[in-house]
C-alpha positions as CSV (number, residue, x, y, z in Angstrom):
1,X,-79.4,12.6,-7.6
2,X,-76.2,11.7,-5.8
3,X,-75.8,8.6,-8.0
4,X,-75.9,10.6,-10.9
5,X,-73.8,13.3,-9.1
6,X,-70.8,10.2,-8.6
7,X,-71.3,9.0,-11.9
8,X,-70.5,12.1,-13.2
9,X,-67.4,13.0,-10.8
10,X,-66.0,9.6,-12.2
11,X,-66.3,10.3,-15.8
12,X,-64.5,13.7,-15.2
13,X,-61.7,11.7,-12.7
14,X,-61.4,9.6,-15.7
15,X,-60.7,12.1,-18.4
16,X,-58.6,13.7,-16.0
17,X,-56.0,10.5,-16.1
18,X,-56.7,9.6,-19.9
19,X,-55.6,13.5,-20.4
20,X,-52.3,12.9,-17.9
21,X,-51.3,9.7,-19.4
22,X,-51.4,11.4,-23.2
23,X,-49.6,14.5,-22.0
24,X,-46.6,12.4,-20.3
25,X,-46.6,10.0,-23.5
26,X,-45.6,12.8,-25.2
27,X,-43.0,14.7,-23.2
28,X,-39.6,14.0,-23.9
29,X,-38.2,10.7,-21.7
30,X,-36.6,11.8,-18.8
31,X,-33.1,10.3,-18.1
32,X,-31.8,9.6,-14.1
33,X,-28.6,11.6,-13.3
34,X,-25.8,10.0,-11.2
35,X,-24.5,12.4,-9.0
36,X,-21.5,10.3,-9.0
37,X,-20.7,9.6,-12.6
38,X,-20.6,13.5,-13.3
39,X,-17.6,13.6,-11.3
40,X,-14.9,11.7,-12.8
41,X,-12.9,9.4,-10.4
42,X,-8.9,8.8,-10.7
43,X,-9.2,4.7,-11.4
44,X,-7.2,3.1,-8.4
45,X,-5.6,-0.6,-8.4
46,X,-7.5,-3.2,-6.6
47,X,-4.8,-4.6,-4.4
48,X,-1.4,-3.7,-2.8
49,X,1.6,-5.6,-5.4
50,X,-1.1,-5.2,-8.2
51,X,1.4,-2.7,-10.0
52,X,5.6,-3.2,-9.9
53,X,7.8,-1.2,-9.6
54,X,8.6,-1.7,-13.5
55,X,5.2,-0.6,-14.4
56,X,6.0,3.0,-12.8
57,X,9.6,3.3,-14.8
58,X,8.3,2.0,-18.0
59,X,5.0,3.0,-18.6
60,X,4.5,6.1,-15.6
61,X,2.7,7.7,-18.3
62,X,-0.5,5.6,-18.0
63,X,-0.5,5.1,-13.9
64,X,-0.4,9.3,-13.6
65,X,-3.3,9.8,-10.9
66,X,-3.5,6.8,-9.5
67,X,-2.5,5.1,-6.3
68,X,0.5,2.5,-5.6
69,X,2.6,0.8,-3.8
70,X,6.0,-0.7,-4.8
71,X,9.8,-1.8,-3.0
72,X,12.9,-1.0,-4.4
73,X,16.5,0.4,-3.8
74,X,17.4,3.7,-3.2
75,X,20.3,4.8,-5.1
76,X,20.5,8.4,-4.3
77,X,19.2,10.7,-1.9
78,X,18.2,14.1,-3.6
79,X,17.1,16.0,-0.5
80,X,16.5,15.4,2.5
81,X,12.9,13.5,2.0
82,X,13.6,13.0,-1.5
83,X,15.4,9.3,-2.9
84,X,16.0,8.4,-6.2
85,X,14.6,4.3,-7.2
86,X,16.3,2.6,-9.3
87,X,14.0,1.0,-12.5
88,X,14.8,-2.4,-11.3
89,X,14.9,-3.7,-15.0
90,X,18.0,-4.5,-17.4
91,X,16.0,-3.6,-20.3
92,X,15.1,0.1,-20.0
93,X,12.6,2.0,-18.0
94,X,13.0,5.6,-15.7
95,X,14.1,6.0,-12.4
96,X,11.7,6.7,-10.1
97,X,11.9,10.0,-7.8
98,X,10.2,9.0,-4.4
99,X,8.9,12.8,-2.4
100,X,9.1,10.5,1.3
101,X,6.0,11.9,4.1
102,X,7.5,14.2,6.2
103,X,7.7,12.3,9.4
104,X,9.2,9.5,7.6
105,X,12.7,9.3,8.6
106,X,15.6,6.7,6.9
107,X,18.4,5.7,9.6
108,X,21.6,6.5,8.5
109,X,25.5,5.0,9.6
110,X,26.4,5.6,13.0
111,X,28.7,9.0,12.8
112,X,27.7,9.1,8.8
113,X,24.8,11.5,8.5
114,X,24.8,11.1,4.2
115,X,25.4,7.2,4.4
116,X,21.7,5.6,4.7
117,X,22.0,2.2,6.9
118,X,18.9,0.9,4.8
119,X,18.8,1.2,1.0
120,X,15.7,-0.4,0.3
121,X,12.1,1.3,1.0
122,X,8.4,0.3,0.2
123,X,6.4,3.6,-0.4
124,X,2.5,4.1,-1.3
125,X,1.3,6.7,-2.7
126,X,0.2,8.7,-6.1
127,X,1.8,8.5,-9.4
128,X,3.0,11.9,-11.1
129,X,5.2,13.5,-13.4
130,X,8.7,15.1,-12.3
131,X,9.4,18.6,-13.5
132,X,11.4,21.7,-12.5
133,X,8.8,22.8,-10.4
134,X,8.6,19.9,-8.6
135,X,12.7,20.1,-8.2
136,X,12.3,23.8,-6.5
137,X,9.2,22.7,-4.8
138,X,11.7,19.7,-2.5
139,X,14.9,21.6,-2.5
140,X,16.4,19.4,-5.5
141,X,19.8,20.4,-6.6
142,X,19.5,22.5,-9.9
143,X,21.9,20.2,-11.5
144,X,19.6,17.4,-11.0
145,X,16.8,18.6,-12.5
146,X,17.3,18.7,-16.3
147,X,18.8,14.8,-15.8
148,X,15.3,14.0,-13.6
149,X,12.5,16.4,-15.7
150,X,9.8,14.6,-16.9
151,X,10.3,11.3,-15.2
152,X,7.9,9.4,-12.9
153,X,7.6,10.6,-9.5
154,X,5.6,9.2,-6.4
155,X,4.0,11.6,-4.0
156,X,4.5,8.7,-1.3
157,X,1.5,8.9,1.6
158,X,3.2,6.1,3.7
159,X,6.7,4.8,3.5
160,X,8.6,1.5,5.5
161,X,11.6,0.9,5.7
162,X,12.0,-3.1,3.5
163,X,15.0,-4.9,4.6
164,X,15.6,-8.7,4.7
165,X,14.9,-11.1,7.2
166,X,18.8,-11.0,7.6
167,X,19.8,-7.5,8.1
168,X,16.5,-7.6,10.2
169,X,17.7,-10.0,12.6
170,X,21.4,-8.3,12.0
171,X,20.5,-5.1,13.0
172,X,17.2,-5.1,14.9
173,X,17.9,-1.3,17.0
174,X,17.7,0.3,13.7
175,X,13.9,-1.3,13.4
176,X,12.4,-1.5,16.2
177,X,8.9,0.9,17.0
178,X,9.2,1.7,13.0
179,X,7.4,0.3,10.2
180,X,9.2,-2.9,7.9
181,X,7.7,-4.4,5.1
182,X,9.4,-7.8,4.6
183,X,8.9,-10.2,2.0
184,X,9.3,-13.6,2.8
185,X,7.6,-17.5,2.7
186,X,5.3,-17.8,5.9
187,X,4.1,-20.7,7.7
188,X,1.6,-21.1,10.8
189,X,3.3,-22.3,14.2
190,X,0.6,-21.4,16.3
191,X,-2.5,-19.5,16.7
192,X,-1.6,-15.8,15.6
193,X,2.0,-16.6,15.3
194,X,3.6,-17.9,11.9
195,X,7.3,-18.0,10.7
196,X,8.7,-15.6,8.1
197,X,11.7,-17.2,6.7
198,X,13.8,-15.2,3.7
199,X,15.7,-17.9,2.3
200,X,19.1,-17.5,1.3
201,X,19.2,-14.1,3.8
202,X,18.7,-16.4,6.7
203,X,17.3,-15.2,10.2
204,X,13.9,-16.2,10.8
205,X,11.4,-13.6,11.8
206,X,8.2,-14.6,14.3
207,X,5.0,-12.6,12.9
208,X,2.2,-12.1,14.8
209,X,-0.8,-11.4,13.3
210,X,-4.3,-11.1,15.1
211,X,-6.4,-12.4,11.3
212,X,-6.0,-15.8,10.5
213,X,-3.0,-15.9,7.4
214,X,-3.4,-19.4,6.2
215,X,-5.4,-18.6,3.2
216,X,-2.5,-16.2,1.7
217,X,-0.1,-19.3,2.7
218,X,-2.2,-21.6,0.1
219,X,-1.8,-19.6,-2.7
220,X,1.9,-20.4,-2.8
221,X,2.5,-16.3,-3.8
222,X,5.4,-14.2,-2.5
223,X,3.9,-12.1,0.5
224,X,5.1,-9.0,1.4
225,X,4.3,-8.5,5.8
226,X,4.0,-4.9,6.5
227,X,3.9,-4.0,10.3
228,X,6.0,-2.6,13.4
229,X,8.8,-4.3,14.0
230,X,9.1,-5.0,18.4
231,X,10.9,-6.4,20.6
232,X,10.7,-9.7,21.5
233,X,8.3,-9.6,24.9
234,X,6.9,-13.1,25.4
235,X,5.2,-12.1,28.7
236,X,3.3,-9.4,26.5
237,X,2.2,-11.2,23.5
238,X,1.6,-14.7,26.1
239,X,-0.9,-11.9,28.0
240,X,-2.7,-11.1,24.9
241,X,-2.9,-14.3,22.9
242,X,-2.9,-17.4,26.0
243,X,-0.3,-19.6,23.9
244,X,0.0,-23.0,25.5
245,X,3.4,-24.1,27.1
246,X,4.8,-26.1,24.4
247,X,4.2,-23.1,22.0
248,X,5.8,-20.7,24.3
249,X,9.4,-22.8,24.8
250,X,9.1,-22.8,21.0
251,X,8.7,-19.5,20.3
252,X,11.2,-18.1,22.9
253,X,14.1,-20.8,21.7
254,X,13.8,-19.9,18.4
255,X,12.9,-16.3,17.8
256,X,13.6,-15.0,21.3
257,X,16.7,-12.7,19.8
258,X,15.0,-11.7,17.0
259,X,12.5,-8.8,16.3
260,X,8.8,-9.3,15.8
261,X,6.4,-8.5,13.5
262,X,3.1,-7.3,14.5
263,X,1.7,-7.5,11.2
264,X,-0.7,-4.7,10.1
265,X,-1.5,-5.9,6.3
266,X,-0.3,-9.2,4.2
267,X,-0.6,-9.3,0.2
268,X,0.9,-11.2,-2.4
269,X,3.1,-9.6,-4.9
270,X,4.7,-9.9,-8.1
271,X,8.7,-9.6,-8.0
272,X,9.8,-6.4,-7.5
C-alpha cells in the first residue's frame, strides 16, 4: 500500500513539473535590466593629455559634458576667477573662457594687482557652453558677453599654475607650496629622483616621485609633471628616501637652488 501510495505521489510530482515547464515555455522571455545602463553616463576621456586644448576651441560642441584637462595662455582676465585661453591655433577655433576653483589663486606683479606674474595655467574640469547667464553668474563685464556668448567654457575643478622650467627656476617664491604642472624631457638619476630638463628654457628641475617613472621615459612622449613645487631640503627628502652619498653631492650641486617637484601625477601629452 505505501509502494503504491509513492508511486502515485511521483506521477502527480511529475505532472506537476511537465505542467511548469509548458506554462514557462509559453510566457513571454523575460529580459535582465541593468540598473546602470538606464542611467545614461557623460562619456569621459581615458587619460589626462587625451584631448588638446584645440579640440575644446574647435570642436567644444562635441566634448560638452565631459571631463578635461588642457595648458594654455591666458590672455585676459575677465573676473576675478575668470581667464580668457587663447585657441592656440593659427587656423581658427574659439577662445576658451576658464571659471578658475575658488581657492585657486594666480600671483600677480609685485605692486601690480591686474598684471598676472604667470600667464600660463593647466585647468581640469568639464566642458560647457558660455552664455549670458553664465557672464552674470561670474561677474563678467556686460560688454564682454555678446563677444564671448556661445563659446566653449571649462568649469575648471583643479587648476596649476604651468610655467617653464626657466621662469621656475627664475622665480621659485612665486611657486613654492602651490601646485605647477611642467612639461619637460625626464631622466632617472636616482631612485625616486629624475631630472626635468625644458630645453631651450634652461634651468633644470629635480623631481621626486615616490612610483617608479621609467616606463613613461621609454615612450619617448612629452610628459607633462604635475605636483607641489618645495623647497630644496636635502636633509628632508635624504630622511625619507636613504639616497647614498654620491647621490646626495649630486643632487645638492646641481639642483640645490632650484625648486622641487614632488610629483603627484605624470602623463604624456600631445602639444598643446
Amino acid at each position: 500500500m505505501a509502494s503504491n501510495k509513492l508511486k502515485k505521489l511521483g506521477v502527480g510530482t511529475l505532472s506537476m513539473a511537465l505542467l511548469t515547464a509548458f506554462v514557462a515555455a509559453c510566457a513571454p522571455p523575460q529580459t535582465e535590466t541593468d540598473p546602470q545602463a538606464e542611467q545614461p553616463t557623460t562619456e569621459q576621456p581615458a587619460d589626462p593629455g587625451a584631448v588638446t586644448r584645440e579640440d575644446v576651441a574647435e570642436d567644444y560642441e562635441e566634448l560638452i559634458g565631459q571631463t578635461v584637462t588642457i595648458r594654455g595662455d591666458i590672455d585676459e582676465r575677465l573676473a576675478d576667477n575668470v581667464v580668457r585661453m587663447g585657441a592656440g591655433n593659427l587656423f581658427g577655433g574659439e577662445d576658451i573662457i576658464v571659471v578658475l576653483p575658488d581657492n585657486f589663486v594666480l600671483p600677480t606683479e609685485e605692486g601690480d594687482a591686474d598684471d598676472i606674474a604667470v600667464d600660463r595655467i593647466q585647468v581640469t574640469g568639464q566642458v560647457q557652453r558660455f552664455t549670458a547667464a553664465e557672464a552674470q553668474q561670474y561677474n563678467i563685464p556686460e560688454d564682454e558677453i555678446g563677444q564671448d556668448e556661445d563659446r566653449p567654457m571649462i568649469l575648471a575643478d583643479t587648476a596649476a599654475l604651468s610655467p617653464d622650467t626657466g621662469e621656475l627656476s627664475d622665480n621659485p617664491e612665486l611657486f613654492f607650496n602651490q601646485t605647477v604642472a611642467v612639461e619637460g624631457d625626464l631622466e632617472e638619476i636616482g631612485p625616486n629622483a629624475y631630472r626635468l630638463g625644458g630645453g631651450l628654457t634652461g634651468g633644470d628641475i629635480l623631481v621626486i616621485s615616490d612610483q617608479p617613472l621609467q616606463q613613461l621615459i621609454d615612450q619617448g612622449d612629452d610628459l607633462v609633471i604635475t605636483g607641489e613645487a618645495r623647497q630644496f631640503d636635502i636633509a628632508e627628502f635624504q630622511q625619507q628616501y636613504n639616497w647614498d652619498a654620491e647621490l646626495q653631492q649630486e643632487i645638492t650641486e646641481n639642483y640645490g637652488d632650484n625648486p622641487v617637484i614632488v610629483a603627484q601625477e605624470v602623463f604624456p601629452i600631445e602639444e598643446q
